[in-house]
Each structure stands twice: as structure tokens, then as C-alpha cells.
C-alpha positions in Angstrom: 29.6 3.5 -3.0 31.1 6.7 -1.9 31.6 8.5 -4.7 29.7 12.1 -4.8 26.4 11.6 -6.4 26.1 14.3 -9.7 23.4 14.9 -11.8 26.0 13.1 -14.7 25.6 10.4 -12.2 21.7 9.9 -12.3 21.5 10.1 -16.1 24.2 7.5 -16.2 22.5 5.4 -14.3 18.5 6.1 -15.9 21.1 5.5 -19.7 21.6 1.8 -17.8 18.1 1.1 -16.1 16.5 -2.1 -17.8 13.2 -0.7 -16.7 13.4 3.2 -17.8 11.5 2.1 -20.8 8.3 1.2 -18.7 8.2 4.8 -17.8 6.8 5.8 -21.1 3.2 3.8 -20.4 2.3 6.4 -17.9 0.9 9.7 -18.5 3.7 12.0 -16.0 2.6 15.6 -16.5 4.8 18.2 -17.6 7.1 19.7 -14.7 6.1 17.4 -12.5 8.2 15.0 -10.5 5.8 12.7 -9.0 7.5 10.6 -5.7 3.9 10.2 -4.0 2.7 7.1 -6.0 2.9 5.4 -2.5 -0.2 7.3 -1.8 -2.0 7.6 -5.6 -0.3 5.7 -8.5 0.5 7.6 -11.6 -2.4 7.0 -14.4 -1.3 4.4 -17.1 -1.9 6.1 -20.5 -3.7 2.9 -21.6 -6.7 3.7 -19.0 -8.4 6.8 -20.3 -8.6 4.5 -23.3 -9.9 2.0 -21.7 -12.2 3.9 -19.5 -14.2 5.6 -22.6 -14.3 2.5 -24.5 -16.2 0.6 -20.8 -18.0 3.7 -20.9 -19.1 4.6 -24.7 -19.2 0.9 -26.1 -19.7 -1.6 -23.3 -22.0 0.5 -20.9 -22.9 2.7 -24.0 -24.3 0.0 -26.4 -24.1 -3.3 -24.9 -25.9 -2.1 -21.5 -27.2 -4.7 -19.1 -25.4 -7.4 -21.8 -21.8 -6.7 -21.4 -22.3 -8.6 -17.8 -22.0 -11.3 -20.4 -20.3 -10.3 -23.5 -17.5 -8.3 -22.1 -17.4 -10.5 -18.9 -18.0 -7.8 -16.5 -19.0 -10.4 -14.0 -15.4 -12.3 -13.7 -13.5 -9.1 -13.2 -12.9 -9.5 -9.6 -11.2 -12.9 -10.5 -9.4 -11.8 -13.5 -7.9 -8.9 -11.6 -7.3 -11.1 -9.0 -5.4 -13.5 -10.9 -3.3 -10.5 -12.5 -2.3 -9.6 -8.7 -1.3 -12.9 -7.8 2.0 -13.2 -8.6 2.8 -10.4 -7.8 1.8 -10.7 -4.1 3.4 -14.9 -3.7 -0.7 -16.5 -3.7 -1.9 -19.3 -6.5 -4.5 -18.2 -9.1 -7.8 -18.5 -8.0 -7.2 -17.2 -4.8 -7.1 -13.2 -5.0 -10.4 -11.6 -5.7 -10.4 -7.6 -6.2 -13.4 -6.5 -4.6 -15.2 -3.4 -2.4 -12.3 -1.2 -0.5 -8.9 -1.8 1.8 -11.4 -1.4 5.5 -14.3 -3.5 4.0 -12.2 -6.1 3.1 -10.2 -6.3 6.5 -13.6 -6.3 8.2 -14.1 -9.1 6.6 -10.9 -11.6 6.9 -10.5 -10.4 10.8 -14.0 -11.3 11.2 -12.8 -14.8 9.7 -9.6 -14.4 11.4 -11.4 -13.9 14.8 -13.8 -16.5 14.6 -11.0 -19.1 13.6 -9.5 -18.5 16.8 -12.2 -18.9 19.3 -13.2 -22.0 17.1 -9.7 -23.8 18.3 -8.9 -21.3 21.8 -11.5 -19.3 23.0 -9.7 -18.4 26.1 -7.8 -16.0 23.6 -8.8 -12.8 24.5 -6.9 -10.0 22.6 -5.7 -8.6 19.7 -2.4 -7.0 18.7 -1.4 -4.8 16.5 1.2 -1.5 16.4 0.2 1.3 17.7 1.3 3.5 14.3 -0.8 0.7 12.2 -2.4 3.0 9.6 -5.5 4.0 11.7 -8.3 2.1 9.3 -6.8 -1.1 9.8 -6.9 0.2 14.2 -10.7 1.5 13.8 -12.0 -1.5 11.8 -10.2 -3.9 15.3 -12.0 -1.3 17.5 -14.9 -2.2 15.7 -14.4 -6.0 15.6 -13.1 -6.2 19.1 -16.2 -4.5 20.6 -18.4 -7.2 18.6 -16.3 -9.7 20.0 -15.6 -8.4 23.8 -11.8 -8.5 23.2 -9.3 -6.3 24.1 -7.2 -4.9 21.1 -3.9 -4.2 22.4 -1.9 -1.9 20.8 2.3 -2.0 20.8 5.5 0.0 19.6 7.5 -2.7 16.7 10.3 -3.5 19.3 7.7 -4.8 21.6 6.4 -7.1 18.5 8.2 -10.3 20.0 7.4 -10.1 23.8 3.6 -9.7 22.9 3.6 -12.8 20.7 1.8 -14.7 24.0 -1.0 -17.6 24.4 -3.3 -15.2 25.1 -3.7 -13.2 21.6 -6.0 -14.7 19.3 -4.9 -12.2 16.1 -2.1 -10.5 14.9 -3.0 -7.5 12.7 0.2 -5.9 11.1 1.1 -3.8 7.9 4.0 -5.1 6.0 5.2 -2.0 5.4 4.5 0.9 8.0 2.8 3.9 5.7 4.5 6.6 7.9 8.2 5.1 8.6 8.7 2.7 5.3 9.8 0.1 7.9 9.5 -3.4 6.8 8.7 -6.6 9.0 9.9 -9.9 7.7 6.9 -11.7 6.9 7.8 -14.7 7.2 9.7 -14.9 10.5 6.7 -13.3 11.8 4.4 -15.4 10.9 6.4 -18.6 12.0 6.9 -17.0 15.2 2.9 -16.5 15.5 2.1 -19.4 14.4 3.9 -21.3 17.1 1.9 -19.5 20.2 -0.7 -20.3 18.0 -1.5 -16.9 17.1 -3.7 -16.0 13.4 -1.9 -13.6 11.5 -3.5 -10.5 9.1 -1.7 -8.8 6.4 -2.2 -5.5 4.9 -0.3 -5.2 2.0 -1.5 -2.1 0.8 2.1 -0.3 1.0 3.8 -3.7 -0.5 1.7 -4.9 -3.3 3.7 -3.9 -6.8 6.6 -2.0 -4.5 8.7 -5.3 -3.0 8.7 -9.0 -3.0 5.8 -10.5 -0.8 5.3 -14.8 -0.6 2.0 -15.4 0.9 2.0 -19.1 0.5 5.9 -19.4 1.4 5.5 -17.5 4.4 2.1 -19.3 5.5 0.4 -16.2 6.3 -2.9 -16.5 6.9 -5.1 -13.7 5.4 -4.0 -10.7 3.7 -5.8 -7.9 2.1 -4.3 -4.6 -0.1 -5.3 -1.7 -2.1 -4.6 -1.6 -6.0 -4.4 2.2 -5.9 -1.0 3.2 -4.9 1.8 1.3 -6.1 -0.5 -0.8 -8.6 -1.6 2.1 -10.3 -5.5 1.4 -10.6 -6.5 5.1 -9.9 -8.1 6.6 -7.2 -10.6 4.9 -5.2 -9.6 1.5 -7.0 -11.2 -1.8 -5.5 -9.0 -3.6 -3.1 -7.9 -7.1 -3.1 -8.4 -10.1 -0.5 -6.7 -13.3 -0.2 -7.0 -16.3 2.4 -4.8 -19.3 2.6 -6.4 -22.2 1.1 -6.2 -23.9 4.6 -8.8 -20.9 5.9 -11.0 -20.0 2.9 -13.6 -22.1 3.2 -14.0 -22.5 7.1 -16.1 -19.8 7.7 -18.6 -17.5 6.0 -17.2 -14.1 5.7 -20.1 -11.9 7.6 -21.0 -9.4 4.8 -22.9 -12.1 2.4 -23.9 -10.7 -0.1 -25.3 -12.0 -3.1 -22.3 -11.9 -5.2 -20.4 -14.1 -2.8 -23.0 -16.6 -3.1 -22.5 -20.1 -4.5 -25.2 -19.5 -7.0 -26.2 -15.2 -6.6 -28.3 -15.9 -9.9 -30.3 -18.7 -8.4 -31.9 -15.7 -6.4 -32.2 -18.3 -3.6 -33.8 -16.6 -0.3 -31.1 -18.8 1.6 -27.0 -17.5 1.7 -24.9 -20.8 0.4 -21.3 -19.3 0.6 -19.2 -19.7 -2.5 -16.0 -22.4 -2.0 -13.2 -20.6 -2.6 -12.2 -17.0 -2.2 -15.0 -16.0 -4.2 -17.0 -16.1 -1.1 -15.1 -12.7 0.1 -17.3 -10.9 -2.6 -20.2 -8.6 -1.5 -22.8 -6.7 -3.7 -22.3 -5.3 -7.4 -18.8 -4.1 -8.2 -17.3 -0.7 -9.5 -16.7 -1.9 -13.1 -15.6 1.0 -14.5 -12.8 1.3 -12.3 -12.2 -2.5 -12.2 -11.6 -2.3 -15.4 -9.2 0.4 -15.5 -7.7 -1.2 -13.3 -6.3 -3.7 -15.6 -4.5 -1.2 -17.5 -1.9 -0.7 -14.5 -1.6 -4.2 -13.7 -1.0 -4.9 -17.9 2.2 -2.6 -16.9 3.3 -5.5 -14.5 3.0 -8.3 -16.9 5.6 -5.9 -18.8 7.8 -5.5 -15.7 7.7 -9.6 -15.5 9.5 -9.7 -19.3 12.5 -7.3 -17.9 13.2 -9.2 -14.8 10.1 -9.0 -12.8 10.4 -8.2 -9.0 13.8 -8.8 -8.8 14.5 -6.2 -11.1 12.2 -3.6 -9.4 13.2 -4.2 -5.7 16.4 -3.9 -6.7 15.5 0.0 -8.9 13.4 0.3 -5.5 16.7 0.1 -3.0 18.6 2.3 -5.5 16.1 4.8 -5.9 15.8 5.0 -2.2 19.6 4.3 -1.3 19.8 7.7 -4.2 17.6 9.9 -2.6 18.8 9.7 1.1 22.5 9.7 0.5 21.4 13.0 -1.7 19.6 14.7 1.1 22.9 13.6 3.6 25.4 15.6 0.9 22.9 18.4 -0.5 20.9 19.1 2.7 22.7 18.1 5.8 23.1 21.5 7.0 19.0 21.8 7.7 18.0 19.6 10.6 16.4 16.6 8.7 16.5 13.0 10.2 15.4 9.4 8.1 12.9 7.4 10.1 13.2 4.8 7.0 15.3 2.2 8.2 18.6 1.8 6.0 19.4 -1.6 5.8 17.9 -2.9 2.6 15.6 -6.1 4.3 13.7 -3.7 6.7 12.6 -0.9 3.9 9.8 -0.4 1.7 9.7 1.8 -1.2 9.6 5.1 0.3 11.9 7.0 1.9 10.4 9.5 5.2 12.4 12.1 6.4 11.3 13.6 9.9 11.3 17.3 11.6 11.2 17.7 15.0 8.9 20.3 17.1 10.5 23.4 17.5 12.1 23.5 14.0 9.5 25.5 12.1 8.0 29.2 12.6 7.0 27.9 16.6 7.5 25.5 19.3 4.4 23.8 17.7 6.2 23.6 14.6 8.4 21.1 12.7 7.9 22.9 9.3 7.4 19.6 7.5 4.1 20.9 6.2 5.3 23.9 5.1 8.3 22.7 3.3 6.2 20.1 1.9 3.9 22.9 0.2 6.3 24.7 -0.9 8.3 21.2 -2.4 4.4 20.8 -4.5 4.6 24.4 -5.3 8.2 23.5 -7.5 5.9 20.7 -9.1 7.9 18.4 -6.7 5.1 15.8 -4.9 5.2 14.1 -1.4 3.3 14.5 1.2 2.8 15.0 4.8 1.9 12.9 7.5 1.8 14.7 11.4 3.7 13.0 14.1 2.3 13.5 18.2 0.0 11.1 18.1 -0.8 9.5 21.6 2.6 6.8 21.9 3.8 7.5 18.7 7.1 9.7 18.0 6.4 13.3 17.9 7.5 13.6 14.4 5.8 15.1 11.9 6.9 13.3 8.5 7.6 14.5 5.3 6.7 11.3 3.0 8.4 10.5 -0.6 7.4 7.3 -2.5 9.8 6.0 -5.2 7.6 4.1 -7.9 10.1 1.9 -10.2 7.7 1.4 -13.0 8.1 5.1 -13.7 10.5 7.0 -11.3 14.0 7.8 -12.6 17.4 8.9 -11.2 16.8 12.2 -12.8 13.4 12.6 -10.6 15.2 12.0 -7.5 18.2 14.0 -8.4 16.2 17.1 -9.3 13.6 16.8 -6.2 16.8 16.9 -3.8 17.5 20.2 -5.7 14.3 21.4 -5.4 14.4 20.5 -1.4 18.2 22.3 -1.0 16.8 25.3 -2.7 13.7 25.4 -0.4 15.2 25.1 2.6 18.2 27.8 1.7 16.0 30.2 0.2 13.4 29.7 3.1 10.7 29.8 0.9 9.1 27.3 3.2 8.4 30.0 5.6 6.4 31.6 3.2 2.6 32.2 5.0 0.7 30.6 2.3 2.3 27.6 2.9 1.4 27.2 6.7 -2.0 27.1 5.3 -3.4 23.6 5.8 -5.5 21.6 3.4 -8.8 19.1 4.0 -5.6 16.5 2.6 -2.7 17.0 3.7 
């Protein structure tokens, strides 16, 4: 397509989106255009709903009764079976449970003591040095425990560190700062034939692009339901192991809910079989349950062409909004650090400044012009580049949310962006000012 893009343009093509009707289950406040639900989903309309009726009926009258009645105690597997379509695994082998880091304490734990089972001359981890820095600190961690050496790499290194000597391969499917993809499965199979475990964070895939678990073998994976699943903030994670795994090992926080029996009260941990054994103590019920009110969007999505038809919103949306900032803002020093072919990209789009391109030598103005973006009611977000080995970059971060992003949205935030950066409103002090969250 080479065609100018117009504002006619984007409502012709929000007139012929088969999924614009979705966008009316969320509750998308006025003057806002929200691209940052690749950090925090937008709130389904259903879940305040749902939230007071947990709160006011099933807390409120049934009290310690609803664990029963209203089945608070199968949530993590209900949730879990909601998700598992959605993320290429079977039912029954997703639970929802505690947060992202827990639950990757847990399956590299597994992961870890898998491999020294079978090779125990395996002495290292790998993982990319721009991982999202949980999922490095939790393989500090781990690594310590298990005397290893955690060796971290740039992703055009991936293949030449696949060696006989790595027990685990920790990766994010899709990078949270670039939007770069890896190809799961090719991955894997080229792991799994050094030998090599593999660990998947899904937490920037889940509900944004097509993952297969079981068809690409992987071998644990966990995710968060709060971005692109829409579960609201601080929403349980999810963990799944391959059925050839699950049951090998205990996971090492046993607590009493993954017990094989938790109200047996038996002094003595019996594991559970299954993935149920990747439960800990008590769970968040009130957000579990709204949780179910995002992923009840997704059962919608499935009737009007399912993942197919939001991958392929996804690539336009994205495909929209960089050709946009090429022909409205190509005159201000921005570069894409999202790849552009289609197979390699997420569902976010990450434009970068360099050093030197804001109010100093120290800097980019990405902040700034991020600010003052938030200011218009346009929100993204900033992540800051100079980290030891990694690009000094700083990022300016804009997640495009199918379910509930239109052409419109990215149409008008490019406008916003153009008038920002020719106005210089960016350089406005107020907007150098940092934040606790940035």
C-alpha cells in the first residue's frame, strides 16, 4: 500500500473492522486515546459489575461459604482454562495463580532441576541481556541457589550460545522495550536438540498474537493477565508446563493450595498431579474474578474470527501507525526499533530518540515528548535506553490493543505527536519532570 494515509482513510477502514464492535465492552474515558494497554489493559465495563457483586453479595452475604457456593476455590482453573486457547496449551493445564516473578521462580526452579536430573555438567543459563529485568533478577536469584552462571546475550548471538553446556533458556516472546518477536518454535527445536530446557514469558504475547505451546514443544511458560488480557492492575499471572514436565518435580513454594488434598490439613506436602501443583497459598479472589470479565471479551473475539482476526487488526494497527509517523513526522529525528516484517513483531510499535536530541547531551527527549503526548490525553509510555550492553536509546513505547484500538486512535495520536514535536511543547519544563512511573 502506498497510498497517503488520511483521516478519511482510518474511518474507512474502523467502517470495515469486523472487530470495532468489541470496542464498546470497555470503559475508554472521554478524550483519551489509550495505546498503553501493553502495559495496563483498559477496564472491561462488565468488571465494576462484577467486582461489587464478589464484593457486596458473595463476600458480603455468603462469607466464608462462597468458597463453596460461588466456587471461589476453582478459579485458578477456570481462569486457566479461559486462557488456554488463547496461548496454544489443552484445558487443565493453565492455572492463574500469585504474580508474573513468583510464578517464573517457580517453573525455572523446575526447569533447573530437570536439567541437572538428565546433565548436570550443565552449568549456565542464558537469557538476553534486554529480558525485562524480573525475569533477569529472579535467574540471579535462582542461579546463586544453584551455583550457575547466568549468562546474558544480545538476540543476534541467540544461536551461537545454544551450546551443550546451558542447562536453561529463559527468553520473552516478545521483547517489552523493542516489540521484537522470536519464533517460538524454531527456537525451541533448535534448544531442544543441544538438549537445552526452554522458559517462556508470555506476558507481552498472551491476547496480543498467536502463541502454540504444545505445537511448538515449549517446555514451561508463564504470563501476566494484566496487559493485553485486560484483568486490571495487579491481576494474577498464569503458569503452564508441558504435560511431559508437570509432574516430575515439586515446584519449591508448596503451599497448601498446591497440595494433593490442602483440606486434609496433612502435616506432610503430597504435590498435586497436574498443574495444579504450581498453586501456593490463598488467592486474590476479587481480582480473579474480575478477571474473567476481560477474558469473557475473548470468547467474543473467538465468534468474529478469533486470533486470526486480531493478529491480523494487530499488524494493521501497527503497519498504520509507523507509516503515519514516516509521512507526518519524518522531519523530527525519530527511528522504529520494532522490527517491520510482520513474523518478527508484537503488538506494539517503539519509536527511539537518541542522546543528544533533547534539551542536553544527556537528553533524547523521549520522556519529555512522552509527557507532553499524556498531557493531549494521548497514552504511551517511556522506557530509558543506556543500560549496561543494551542500545543507548531511550524508547518512547505505544501498544496497539485490537479488542478496543481503532484506526481513528492511531490517526489522531500521530496528530497529537506532529503537533508536539512542531510546536515544541515537549520542551516545556514541566515535562522534564520525572515520575516514581515513568
Amino acid at each position: 500500500m502506498t497510498e497517503k494515509i488520511t483521516a478519511d482513510l482510518c474511518r474507512q477502514w474502523d467502517a470495515q473492522d469486523l472487530l470495532a464492535p468489541l470496542r464498546s465492552q470497555f470503559q475508554l474515558p472521554d478524550g483519551i486515546i489509550y495505546l498503553d494497554g501493553n502495559s495496563l489493559g483498559v477496564q472491561p465495563k462488565a468488571a465494576l459489575q462484577r467486582a461489587q457483586e464478589v464484593v457486596a453479595q458473595e463476600w458480603g452475604t455468603q462469607l466464608i461459604r462462597a468458597w463453596n457456593s460461588a466456587d471461589w476455590v476453582h478459579l485458578p482453573q477456570r481462569m486457566g482454562n479461559l486462557i488456554a486457547p488463547w496461548i496454544g496449551a489443552k484445558q487443565e493445564e493453565v492455572v492463574v495463580t500469585d504474580t508474573t516473578s513468583i510464578n517464573l521462580y517457580k517453573v525455572l526452579h523446575a526447569a533447573l532441576r530437570i536439567a541437572q536430573a538428565e546433565q548436570p555438567q550443565r552449568r549456565k543459563v542464558v537469557s538476553e541481556r534486554a529480558n525485562f529485568p524480573t525475569d533477569l533478577y529472579i535467574a540471579q536469584s535462582l542461579c546463586q541457589q544453584f551455583d550457575l552462571d547466568l549468562v546474558l546475550i544480545e538476540p543476534e548471538e541467540l544461536a551461537d550460545s545454544l551450546k551443550e553446556d546451558v542447562a536453561v533458556l529463559l527468553l520473552t516472546h516478545v521483547n517489552y522495550r523493542t516489540g521484537a518477536m522470536h519464533d517460538m518454535e524454531a527456537v525451541t527445536r533448535t534448544a531442544h536438540g543441544v538438549g537445552i530446557v526452554t522458559v517462556w514469558d508470555l506476558c507481552h504475547s498472551a491476547g496480543a498474537v498467536p502463541v502454540d505451546l504444545n505445537a511448538a514443544q515449549a517446555d514451561f511458560a508463564i504470563g501476566c493477565t494484566y496487559k493485553y488480557l485486560n484483568g486490571g492492575p495487579g491481576a494474577p499471572a498464569f503458569v503452564w508446563a508441558h504435560p511431559r514436565h508437570v509432574n516430575r518435580f515439586e515446584q519449591p513454594l508448596s503451599g497448601w493450595h498446591g497440595h494433593a488434598l490442602p483440606f486434609s490439613f496433612d502435616p506432610q506436602y503430597q504435590p498435586a498431579i497436574g498443574v495444579e501443583r504450581y498453586l501456593c497459598g490463598t488467592q486474590p479472589i476479587i481480582s480473579m474474578s474480575v478477571l474473567e470479565c476481560g477474558l469473557q471479551v475473548f470468547a467474543q473475539a473467538q465468534a468474529l474470527g478469533g486470533m486470526a482476526a486480531l493478529r491480523k487488526k494487530s499488524l494493521a494497527l501497527t503497519d498504520t501507525f509507523m507509516r503515519l509517523v514516516e509521512q507526518e513526522c519524518g522531519a523530527y529525528g525519530f527511528g522504529v526499533a520494532t522490527p517491520q516484517m510482520h513474523a518478527q513483531r508484537g503488538s506494539q510499535v517503539s519509536l527511539t530518540r537518541t542522546y543528544g536530541s533533547g534539551i542536553d547531551a544527556k537528553d533524547s527527549g523521549a520522556y519529555a515528548i512522552v509527557q507532553a503526548l499524556i498531557a493531549r490525553g494521548v497514552i504511551g509510555d517511556f522506557r530509558a535506553g543506556g543500560g549496561p550492553g543494551s542500545p543507548h536509546l531511550d524508547i518512547l513505547r505505544f501498544g496497539f490493543t485490537p479488542l478496543y484500538t481503532s484506526f481513528g486512535d492511531v490517526w489522531q495520536a500521530v496528530q497529537h505527536l506532529r503537533e508536539v514535536m512542531q510546536s515544541q511543547e515537549w520542551k516545556q519544563p514541566r515535562f522534564h519532570q520525572r515520575n516514581a512511573v515513568t
